[in-house]
ROMARSE-909776 format. One line per field, with one value per residue (C-alpha): residue number from 1; x, y, z. Coordinates in Angstrom, 3 decimals. Layout:
BEGIN
pos	(NUM, ...) .
x	(X, ...) .
y	(Y, ...) .
z	(Z, ...) .
end
This chain:
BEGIN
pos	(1, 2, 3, 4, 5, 6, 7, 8, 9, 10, 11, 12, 13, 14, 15, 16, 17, 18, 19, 20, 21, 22, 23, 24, 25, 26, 27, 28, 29, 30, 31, 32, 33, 34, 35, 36, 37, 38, 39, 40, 41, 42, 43, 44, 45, 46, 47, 48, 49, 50, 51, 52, 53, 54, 55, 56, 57, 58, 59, 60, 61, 62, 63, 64, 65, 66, 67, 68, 69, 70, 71, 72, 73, 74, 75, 76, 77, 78, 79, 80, 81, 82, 83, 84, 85, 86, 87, 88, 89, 90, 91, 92, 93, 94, 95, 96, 97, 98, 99, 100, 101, 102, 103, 104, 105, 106, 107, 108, 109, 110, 111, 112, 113, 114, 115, 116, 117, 118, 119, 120, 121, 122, 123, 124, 125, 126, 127, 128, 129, 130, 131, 132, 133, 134, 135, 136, 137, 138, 139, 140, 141, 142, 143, 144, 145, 146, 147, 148, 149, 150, 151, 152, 153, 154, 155, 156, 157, 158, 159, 160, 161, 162, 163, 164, 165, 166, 167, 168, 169, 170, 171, 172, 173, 174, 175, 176, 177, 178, 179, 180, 181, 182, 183, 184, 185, 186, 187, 188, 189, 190, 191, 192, 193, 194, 195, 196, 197, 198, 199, 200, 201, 202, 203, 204, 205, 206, 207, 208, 209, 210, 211, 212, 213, 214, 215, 216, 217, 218, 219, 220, 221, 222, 223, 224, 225, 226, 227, 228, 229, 230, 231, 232, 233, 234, 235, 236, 237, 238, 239, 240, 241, 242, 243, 244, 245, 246, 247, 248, 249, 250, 251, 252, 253, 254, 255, 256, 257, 258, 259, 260, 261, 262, 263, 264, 265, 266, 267, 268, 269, 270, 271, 272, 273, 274, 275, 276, 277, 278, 279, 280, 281, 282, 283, 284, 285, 286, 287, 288, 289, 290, 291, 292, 293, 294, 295, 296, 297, 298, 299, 300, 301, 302, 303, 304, 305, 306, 307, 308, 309, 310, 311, 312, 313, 314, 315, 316, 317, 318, 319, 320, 321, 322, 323, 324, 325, 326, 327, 328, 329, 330, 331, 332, 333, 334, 335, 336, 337, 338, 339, 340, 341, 342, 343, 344, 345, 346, 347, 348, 349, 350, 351, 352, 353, 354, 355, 356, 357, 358, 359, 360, 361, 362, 363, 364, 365) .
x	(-14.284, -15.390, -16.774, -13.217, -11.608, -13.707, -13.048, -9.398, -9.815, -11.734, -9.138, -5.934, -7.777, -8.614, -4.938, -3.858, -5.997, -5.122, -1.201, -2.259, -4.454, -1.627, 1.119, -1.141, -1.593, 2.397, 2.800, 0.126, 1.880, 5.410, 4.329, 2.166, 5.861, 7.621, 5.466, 4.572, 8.379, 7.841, 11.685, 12.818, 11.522, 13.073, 16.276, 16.468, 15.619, 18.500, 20.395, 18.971, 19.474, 23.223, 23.373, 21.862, 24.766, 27.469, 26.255, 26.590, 29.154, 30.789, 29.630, 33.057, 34.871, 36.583, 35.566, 31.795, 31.424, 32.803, 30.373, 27.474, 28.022, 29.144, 25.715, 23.776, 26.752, 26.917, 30.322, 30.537, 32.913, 35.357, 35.331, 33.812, 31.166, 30.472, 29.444, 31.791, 34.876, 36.779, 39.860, 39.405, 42.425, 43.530, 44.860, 43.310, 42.238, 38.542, 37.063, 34.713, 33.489, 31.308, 28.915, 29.597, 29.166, 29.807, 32.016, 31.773, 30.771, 29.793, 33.247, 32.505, 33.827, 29.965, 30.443, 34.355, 35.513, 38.130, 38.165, 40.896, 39.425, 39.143, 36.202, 35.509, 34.779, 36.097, 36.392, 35.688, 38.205, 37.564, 40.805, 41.517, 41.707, 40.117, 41.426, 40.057, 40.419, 38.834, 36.666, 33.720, 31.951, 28.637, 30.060, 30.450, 33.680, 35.248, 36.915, 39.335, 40.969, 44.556, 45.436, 43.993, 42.161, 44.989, 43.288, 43.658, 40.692, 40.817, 38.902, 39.589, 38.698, 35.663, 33.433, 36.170, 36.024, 32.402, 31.601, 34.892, 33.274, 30.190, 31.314, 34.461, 31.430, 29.786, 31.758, 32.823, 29.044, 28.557, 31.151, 32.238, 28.854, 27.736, 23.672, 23.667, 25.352, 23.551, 26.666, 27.151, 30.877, 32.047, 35.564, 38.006, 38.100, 40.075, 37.760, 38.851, 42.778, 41.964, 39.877, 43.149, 45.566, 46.708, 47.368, 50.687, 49.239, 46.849, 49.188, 51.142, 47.866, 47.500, 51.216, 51.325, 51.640, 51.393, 52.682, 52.536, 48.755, 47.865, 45.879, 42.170, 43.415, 41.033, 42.497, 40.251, 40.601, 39.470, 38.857, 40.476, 41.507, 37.492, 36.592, 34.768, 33.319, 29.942, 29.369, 31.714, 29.160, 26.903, 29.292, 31.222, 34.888, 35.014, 36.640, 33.253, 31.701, 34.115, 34.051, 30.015, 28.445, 26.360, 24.501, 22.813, 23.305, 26.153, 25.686, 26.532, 27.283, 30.400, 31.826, 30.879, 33.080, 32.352, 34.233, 34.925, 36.613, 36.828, 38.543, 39.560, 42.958, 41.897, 43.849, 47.596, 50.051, 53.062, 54.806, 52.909, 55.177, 53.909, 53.966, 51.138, 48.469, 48.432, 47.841, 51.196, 49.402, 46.859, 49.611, 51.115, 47.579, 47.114, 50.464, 52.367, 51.162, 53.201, 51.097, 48.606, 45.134, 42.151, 40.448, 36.816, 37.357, 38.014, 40.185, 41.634, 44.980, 45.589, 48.434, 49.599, 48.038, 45.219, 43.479, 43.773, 40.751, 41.898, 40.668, 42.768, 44.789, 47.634, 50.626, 53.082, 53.384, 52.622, 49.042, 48.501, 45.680, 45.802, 44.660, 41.805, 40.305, 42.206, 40.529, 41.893, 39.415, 41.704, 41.897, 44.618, 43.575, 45.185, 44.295, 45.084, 43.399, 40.709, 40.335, 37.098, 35.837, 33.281, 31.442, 30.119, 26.980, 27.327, 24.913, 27.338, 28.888, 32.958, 35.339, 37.755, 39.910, 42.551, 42.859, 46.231, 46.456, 46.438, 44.026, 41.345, 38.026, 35.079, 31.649, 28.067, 24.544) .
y	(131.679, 129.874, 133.335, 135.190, 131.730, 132.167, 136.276, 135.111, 132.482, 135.054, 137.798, 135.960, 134.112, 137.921, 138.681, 135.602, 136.375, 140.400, 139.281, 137.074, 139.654, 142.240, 139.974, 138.921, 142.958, 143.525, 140.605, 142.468, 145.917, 144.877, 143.102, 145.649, 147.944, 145.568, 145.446, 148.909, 150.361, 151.637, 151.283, 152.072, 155.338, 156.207, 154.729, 156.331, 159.556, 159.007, 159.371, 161.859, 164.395, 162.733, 163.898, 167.003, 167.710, 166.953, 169.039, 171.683, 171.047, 171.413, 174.755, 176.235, 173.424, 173.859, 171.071, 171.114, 174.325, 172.992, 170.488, 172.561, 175.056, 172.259, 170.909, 173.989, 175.706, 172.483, 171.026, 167.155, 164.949, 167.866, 169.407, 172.930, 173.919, 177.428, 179.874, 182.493, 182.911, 185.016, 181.994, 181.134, 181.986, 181.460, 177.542, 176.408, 172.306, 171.895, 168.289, 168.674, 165.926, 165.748, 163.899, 160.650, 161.086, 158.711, 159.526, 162.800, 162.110, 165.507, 166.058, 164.976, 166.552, 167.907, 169.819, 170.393, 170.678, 168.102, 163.878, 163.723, 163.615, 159.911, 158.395, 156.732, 160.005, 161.931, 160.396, 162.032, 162.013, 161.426, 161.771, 165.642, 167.978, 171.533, 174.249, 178.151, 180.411, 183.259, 184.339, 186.680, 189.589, 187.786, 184.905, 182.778, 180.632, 179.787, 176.439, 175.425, 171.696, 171.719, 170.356, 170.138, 167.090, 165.657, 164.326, 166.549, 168.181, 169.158, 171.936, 172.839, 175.159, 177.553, 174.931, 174.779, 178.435, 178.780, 175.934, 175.943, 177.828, 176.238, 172.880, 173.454, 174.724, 172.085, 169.190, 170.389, 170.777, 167.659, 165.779, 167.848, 169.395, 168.414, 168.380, 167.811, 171.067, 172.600, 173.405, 173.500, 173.673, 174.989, 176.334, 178.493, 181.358, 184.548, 186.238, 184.603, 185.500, 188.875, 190.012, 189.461, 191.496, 194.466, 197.912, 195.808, 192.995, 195.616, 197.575, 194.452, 193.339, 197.078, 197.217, 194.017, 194.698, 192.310, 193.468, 197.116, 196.501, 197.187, 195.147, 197.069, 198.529, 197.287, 196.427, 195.947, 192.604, 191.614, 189.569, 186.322, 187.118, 187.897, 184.882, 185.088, 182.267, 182.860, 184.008, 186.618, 188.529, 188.068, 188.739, 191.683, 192.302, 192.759, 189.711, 188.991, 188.909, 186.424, 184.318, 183.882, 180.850, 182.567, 179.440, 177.379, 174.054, 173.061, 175.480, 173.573, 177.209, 177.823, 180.543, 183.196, 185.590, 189.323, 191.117, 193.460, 192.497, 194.431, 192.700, 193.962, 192.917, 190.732, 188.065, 188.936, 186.205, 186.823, 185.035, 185.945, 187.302, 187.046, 190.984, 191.074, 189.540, 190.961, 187.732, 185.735, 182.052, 182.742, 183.159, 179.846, 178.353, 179.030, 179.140, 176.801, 173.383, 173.730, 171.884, 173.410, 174.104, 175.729, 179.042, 179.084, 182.589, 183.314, 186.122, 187.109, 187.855, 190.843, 189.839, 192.181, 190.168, 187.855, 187.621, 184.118, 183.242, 181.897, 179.949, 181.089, 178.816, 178.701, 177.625, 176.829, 180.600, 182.118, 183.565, 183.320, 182.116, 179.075, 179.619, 177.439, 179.441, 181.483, 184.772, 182.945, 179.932, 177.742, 175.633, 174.470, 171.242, 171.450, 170.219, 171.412, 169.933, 170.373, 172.853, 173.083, 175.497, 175.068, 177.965, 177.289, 179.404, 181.839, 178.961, 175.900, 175.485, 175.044, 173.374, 175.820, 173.209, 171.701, 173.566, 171.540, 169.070, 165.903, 166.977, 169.484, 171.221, 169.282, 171.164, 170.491, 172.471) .
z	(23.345, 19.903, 18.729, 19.083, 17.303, 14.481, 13.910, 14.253, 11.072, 8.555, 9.560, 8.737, 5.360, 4.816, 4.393, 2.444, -0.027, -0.110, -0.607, -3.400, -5.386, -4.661, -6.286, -8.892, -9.468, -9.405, -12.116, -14.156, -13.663, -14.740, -17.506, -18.938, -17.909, -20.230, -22.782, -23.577, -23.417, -20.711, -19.531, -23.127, -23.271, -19.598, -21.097, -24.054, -22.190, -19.918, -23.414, -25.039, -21.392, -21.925, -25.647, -25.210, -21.723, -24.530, -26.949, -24.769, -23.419, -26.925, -28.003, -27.817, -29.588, -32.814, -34.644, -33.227, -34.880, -37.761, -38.791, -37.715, -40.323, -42.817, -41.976, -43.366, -45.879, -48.204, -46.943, -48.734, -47.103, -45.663, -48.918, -48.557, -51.546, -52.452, -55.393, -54.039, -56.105, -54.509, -53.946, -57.658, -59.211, -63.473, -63.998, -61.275, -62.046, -61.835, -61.441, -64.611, -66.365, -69.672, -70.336, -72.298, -76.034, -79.160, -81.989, -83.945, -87.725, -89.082, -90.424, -93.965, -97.155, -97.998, -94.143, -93.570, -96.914, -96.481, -97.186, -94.859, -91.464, -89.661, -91.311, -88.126, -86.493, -84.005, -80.833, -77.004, -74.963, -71.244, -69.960, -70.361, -67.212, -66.539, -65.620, -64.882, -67.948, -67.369, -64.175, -65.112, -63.487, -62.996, -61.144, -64.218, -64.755, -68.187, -68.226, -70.813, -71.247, -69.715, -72.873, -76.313, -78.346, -79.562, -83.101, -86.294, -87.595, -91.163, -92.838, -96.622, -99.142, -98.811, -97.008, -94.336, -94.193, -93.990, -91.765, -89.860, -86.782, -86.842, -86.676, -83.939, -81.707, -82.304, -81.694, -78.715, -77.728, -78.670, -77.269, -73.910, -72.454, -68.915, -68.846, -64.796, -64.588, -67.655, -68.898, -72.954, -74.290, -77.375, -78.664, -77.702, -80.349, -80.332, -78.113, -75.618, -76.171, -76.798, -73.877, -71.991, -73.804, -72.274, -73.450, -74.703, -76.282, -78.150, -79.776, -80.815, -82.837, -84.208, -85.386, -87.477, -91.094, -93.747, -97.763, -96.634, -95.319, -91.584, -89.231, -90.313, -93.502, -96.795, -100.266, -103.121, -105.870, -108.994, -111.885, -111.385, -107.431, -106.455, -105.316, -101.571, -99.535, -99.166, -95.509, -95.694, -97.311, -94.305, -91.344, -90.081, -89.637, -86.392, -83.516, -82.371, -85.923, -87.504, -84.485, -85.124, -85.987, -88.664, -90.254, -87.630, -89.855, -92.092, -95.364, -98.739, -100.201, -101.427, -103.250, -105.825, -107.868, -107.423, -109.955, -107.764, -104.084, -100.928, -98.088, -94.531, -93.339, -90.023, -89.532, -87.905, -86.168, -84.097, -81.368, -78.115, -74.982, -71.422, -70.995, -73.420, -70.886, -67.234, -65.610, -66.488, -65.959, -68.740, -71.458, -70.340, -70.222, -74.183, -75.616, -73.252, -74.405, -77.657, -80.089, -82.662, -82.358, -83.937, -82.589, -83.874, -85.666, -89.013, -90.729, -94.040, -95.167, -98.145, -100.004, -103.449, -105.597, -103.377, -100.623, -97.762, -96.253, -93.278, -89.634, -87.266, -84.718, -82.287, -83.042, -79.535, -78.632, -81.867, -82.735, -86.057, -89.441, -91.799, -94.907, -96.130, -99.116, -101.585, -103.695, -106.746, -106.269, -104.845, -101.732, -99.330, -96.284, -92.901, -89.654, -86.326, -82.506, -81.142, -77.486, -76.043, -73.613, -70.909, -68.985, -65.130, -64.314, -61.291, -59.156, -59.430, -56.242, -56.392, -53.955, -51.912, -51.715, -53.702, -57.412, -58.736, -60.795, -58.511, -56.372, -58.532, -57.265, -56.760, -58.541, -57.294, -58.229) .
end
């Protein structure tokens, strides 16, 4: 009887101790559980199996779809970006904005030809709006300010003349370029105006006459009246010619008598009708603002007796030249604004939403 007692004792301290050793194992477990994230990751999981159900769930919803493409076509804050331009349309507003640039001091009588320009420089103006000028063939975009720089620039004599392009180029590169968008601005010139005309506008240009001479026709000076700015011995007669640059600095050359004068009747100016440009907007884009501006092209004028060298310039809806430089040896100062002209590559991306005024078209690269 003592003998079964004793088997009794060991077997029930047996299983004391196995409950304690198990508990002390569960502690161990759940705290190495809770420690290692153990419950996280099966939460998280739980969510992601969740996610994932709504996801697909969604497939056939509008606005799922939506941002998915946004997420891969370049959509920024609702606001669709592309480099198609097939929704571009003339006078659209573009949000374009230059580059901040000081004042623009290389107006100087030694440069322009004229002491009458601000001696403080000519100041950039931030405030202008863009809109679409022209929309090229290779996906490029010409922008043009919805309004000129309203401060007078002043070019006189032959120095005006000869540096006149030059120097309308380059303030606007200076002063209205965008480096983020590697875009470089210069001026409108008449290239632009007369890339538009139509068959219309053409034969408008071809028919003006001016002291019996037609637009092309040559009449020859001399003596007194063969004076000639210096790069018009260096440049054609063509649009494209007299819009050229030509010197790649200022030139200090002025002007030389020849003896003997042959001039090219180029420059023409009459008031501009809608029916002359296919697209309506565009002749309302450059002759609706009614002030005065410069075109960076030249031209000359054959009168009887003398020749005008002239910059040309718009004038409300007229086209027209200013004479700067006379074949006589004289001079004559005027000053017109300042419209400068910006051209997106075919890569920068363009908003295909808003285009007017109060709400324009965002750009991104």
């Amino acid at each position: 009887m003592l003998k079964n007692s004793n088997n009794s004792g060991i077997t029930l301290i047996a299983l004391i101790i196995t409950i304690i050793v198990m508990l002390i194992l569960v502690a161990v477990t759940v705290n190495v559980a809770v420690n290692s994230g153990l419950f996280g990751h099966a939460k998280n999981a739980t969510q992601g199996w969740k996610s994932e159900e709504e996801k697909e769930s969604n497939i056939g919803n509008d606005n799922y779809i939506k941002d998915t493409v946004n997420q891969y076509t370049g959509e920024q804050n609702g606001n669709p970006m592309t480099t198609d331009r097939s929704f571009l349309k003339v006078g659209d507003y573009i949000d374009y904005m230059p580059d901040t640039a000081e004042n623009y001091m290389d107006l100087d009588y030694k440069k322009s030809g004229s002491s009458t320009n601000p001696v403080e420089g000519i100041a950039q103006d931030m405030t202008l709006k863009w809109r679409v000028m022209n929309i090229n063939n290779d996906g490029s975009v010409d922008l043009i300010s919805a309004t000129p720089v309203t401060i007078n620039i002043f070019f006189q004599g032959s120095l005006g003349y000869n540096n006149g392009v030059l120097l309308l180029n380059d303030l606007c590169k200076t002063q209205y370029s965008n480096s983020t968008l590697e875009v470089t601005a210069r001026s409108i010139d008449l290239e632009d105006i007369e890339k538009k005309f139509n068959s219309t506008g053409i034969a408008a240009r071809n028919a003006f006459t001016t002291s019996g001479l037609q637009y092309g026709d040559v009449k020859t000076y001399s003596g007194s009246s063969s004076y000639a700015p210096d790069i018009y011995d260096h440049v054609g007669k063509t649009t494209a010619e007299e819009s050229k640059d030509y010197y790649t600095t200022p030139t200090t050359a002025t002007s030389t008598q020849k003896g003997t004068l042959e001039i090219q009747q180029t420059d023409y100016g009459f008031q501009t009708q809608p029916n002359y440009f296919d697209d309506s907007t565009f002749h309302e884009l450059i002759f609706g603002t009614g002030t005065y501006y410069w075109l960076a092209t030249r031209s000359v004028n054959c009168q009887s007796n003398i020749a005008y060298f002239c910059l040309r310039y718009v004038n409300g809806s007229n086209l027209t030249g200013d004479r700067l430089f006379f074949s006589t040896n004289d001079a004559y100062d005027t000053g017109f604004f300042l419209r400068p002209v910006v051209s997106l590559g075919s890569n920068i991306k363009i908003s295909t939403d808003g285009g007017t005024a109060d709400s324009p078209r965002a750009l991104s690269k």
